[in-house]
C-alpha positions in Angstrom: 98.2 -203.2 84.1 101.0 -202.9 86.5 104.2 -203.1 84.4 106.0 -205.5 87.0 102.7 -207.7 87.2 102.7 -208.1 83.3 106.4 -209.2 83.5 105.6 -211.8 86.4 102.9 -212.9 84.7 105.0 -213.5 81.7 107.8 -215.0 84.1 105.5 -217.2 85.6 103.7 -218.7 82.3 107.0 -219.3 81.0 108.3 -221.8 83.8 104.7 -223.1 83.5 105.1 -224.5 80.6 108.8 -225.7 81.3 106.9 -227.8 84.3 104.0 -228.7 82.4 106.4 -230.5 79.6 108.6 -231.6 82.1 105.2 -233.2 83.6 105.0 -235.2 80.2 108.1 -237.1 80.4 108.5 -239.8 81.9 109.8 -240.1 85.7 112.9 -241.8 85.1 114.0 -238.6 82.5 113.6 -236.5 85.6 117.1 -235.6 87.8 116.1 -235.6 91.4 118.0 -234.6 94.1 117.4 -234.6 98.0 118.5 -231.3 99.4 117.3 -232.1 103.3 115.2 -234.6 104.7 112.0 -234.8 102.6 113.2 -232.1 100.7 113.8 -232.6 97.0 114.7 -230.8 94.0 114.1 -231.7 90.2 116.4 -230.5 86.8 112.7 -228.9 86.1 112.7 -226.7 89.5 116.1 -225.6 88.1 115.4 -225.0 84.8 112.0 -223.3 85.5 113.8 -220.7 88.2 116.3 -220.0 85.2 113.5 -219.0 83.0 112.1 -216.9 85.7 115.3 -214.7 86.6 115.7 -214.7 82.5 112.4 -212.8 82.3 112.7 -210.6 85.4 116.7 -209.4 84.6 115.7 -208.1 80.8 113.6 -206.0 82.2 114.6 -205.3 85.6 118.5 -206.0 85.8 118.5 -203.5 88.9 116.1 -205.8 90.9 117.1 -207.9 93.4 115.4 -211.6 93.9 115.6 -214.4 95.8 115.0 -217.4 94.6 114.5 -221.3 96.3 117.2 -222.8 94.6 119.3 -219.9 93.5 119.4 -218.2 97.2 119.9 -214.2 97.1 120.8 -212.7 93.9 121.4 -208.7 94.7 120.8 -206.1 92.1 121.8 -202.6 92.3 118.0 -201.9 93.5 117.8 -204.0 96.4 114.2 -202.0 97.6 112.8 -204.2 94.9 112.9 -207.8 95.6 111.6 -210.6 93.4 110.3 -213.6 95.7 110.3 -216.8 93.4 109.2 -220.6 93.9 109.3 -221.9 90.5 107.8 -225.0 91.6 105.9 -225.3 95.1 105.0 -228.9 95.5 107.8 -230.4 93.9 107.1 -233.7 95.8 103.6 -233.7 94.3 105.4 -232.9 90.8 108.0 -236.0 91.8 105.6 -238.2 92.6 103.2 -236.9 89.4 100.3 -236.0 91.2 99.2 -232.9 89.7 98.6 -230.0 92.0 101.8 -227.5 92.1 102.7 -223.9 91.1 104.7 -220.9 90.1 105.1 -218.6 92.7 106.0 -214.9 92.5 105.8 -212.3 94.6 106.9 -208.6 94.5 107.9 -206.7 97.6 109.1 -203.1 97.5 110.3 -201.1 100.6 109.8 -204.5 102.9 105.8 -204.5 101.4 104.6 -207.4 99.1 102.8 -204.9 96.0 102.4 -207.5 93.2 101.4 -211.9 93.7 101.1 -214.0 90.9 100.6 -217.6 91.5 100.1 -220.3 88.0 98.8 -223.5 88.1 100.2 -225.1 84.8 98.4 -228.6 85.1 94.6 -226.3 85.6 95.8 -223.0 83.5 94.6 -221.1 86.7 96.7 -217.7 87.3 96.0 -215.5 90.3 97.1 -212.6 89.9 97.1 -209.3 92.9 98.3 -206.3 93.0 98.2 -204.0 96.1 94.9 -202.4 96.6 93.7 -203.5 93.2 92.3 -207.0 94.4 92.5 -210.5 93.5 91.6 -212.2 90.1 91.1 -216.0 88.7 92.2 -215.9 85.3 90.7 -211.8 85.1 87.5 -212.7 87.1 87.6 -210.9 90.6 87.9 -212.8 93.4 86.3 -212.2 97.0 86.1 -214.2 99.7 82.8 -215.6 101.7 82.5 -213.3 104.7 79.5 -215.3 105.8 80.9 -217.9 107.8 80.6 -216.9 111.3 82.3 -220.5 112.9 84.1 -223.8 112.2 81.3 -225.6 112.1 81.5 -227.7 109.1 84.3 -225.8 107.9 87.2 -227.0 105.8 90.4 -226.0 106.4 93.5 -226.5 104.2 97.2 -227.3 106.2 100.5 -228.8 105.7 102.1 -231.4 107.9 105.9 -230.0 108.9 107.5 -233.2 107.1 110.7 -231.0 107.1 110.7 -230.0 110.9 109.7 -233.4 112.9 109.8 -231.5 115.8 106.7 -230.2 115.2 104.9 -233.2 114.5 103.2 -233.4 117.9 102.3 -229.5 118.0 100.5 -230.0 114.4 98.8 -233.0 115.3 97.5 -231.3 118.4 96.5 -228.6 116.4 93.8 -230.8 114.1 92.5 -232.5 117.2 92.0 -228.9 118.7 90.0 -227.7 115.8 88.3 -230.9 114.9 86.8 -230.8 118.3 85.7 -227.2 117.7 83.7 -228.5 114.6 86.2 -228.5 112.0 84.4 -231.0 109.4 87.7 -232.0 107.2 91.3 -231.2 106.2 92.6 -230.8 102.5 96.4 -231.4 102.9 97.5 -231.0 99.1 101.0 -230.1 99.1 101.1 -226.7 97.8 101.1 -223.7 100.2 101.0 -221.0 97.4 97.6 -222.9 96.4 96.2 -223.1 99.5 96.3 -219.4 99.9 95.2 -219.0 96.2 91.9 -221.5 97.6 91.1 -219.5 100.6 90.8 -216.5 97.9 88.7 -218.3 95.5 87.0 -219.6 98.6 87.6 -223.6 98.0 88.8 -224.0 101.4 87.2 -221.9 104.3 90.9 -221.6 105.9 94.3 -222.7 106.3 97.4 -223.1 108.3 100.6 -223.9 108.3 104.0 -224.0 110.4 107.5 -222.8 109.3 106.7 -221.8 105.7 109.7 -220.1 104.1 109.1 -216.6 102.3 109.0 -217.8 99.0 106.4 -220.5 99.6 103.8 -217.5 100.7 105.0 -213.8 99.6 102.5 -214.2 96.5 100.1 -216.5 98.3 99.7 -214.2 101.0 99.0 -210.9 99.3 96.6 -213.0 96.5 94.6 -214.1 99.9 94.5 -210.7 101.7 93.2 -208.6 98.5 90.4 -211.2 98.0 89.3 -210.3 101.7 91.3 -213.1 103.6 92.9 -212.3 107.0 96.3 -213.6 107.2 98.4 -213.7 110.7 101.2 -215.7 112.2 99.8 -218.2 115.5 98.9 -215.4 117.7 97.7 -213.0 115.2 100.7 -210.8 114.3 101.9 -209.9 111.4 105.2 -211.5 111.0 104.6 -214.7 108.8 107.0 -214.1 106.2 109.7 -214.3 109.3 108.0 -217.1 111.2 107.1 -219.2 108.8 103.8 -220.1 110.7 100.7 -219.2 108.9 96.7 -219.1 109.0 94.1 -217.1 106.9 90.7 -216.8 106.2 88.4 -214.6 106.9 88.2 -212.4 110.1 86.0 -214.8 112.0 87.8 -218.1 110.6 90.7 -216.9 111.6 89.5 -216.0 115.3 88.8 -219.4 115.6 91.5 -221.1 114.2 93.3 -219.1 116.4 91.5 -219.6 120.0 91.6 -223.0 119.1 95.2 -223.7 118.4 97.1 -221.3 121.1 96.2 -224.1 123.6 98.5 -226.3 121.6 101.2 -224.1 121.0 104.6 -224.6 121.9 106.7 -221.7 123.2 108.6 -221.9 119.8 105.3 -221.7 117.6 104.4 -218.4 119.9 107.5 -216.7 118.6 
């Protein structure tokens, strides 16, 4: 096993079960704090990233990472960076509906080499490394290259709550697709998870606008070794900047594509 994906594994099953307990207690017991508009972070987000930097600095106190809550922590190794949500979908965790995650994802030299993704409430870990492909909990993941169109296909997204001024492009972007025979949406609050699904092939695609790099470093690499195809709005290769995502496979993605650049606004094209 890759010696960095053992310790992210190990980093990420640790602030698991921080969030699962924390999950256990009741709501009130929780410190919530709103960091932007429809933005929140718990005590648990905290305490989970803590656990997380714990693991990675014993045994890689060179490393650099960057973390949601923590910002950019520099090591003497900045070529190594350690991309960590410890809790994407702290809303649904808020709000206790279960569906939320550990992300971690590796990048060396600018490249993302190692994804590790844990769903504490399920026990599901994907795990990727590099040219060594995806796994559910150590059984291989591949995605369904079959699908040739949208018909009937569903497709995973994420409303920008925190950028209302793209409200109008997103909702243009579901009529667009719905009328290109798009059956239904799964909108679960969880990007990290909705790449982990196109991988394990739950959800025939997805997109999203103005992710941050910690929300999809993992997710992206865990999608891409099970198959997926993963661009920015007009097919590039720039995500991580943008923020604006969609994967699936080559065809899905086509679609999705000649679908939504109609919509797009001259911000979204970027």
């Amino acid at each position: 096993m890759n010696p960095m994906l053992n310790i992210a594994i190990r980093a990420a099953r640790k602030a698991g079960n921080i969030i699962a307990k924390g999950y256990e207690q009741a709501p009130q017991e929780i410190e919530v704090a709103q960091k932007g508009m429809n933005d929140y972070v718990t005590s648990i987000d905290k305490a989970a990233e803590a656990a997380i930097i714990e693991v990675i600095r014993k045994s890689y106190p060179d490393h650099a990472i960057v973390g949601e809550e923590s910002g950019v922590l520099e090591g003497t190794n900045n070529d190594v960076q350690w991309v960590i949500d410890p809790l994407d979908g702290t809303t649904n965790f808020v709000k206790r509906f279960p569906h939320f995650a550990v992300s971690i994802g590796i990048r060396v030299n600018g490249r993302t080499e190692v994804g590790v993704v844990y769903d504490p409430i399920r026990n599901e870990l994907f795990t990727s490394v590099r040219g060594e492909g995806t796994k559910l909990n150590e059984f291989r993941l591949r995605i369904d290259n079959e699908r040739r169109d949208l018909d009937g296909a569903v497709l995973a997204t994420g409303f920008p709550f925190k950028a209302s001024r793209h409200r109008a492009a997103h909702l243009n972007m579901v009529e667009a697709l719905m009328n290109n025979g798009v059956a239904d949406f799964r909108r679960t609050g969880s990007a990290a998870l909705d790449l982990c699904y196109v991988a394990a092939g739950r959800v025939d695609g997805y997109f999203e606008i103005g992710l941050k790099p910690w929300d999809c470093a993992a997710g992206d690499l865990i999608a891409r070794e099970a198959g997926a195809l993963v661009t920015n709005f007009v097919g590039g290769t720039d995500y991580l900047r943008s923020g604006n995502v969609v994967s699936g496979n080559v065809r899905v993605v086509k679609e999705i594509l000649s679908s939504i650049q109609p919509t797009l606004t001259e911000e979204l094209k970027a």
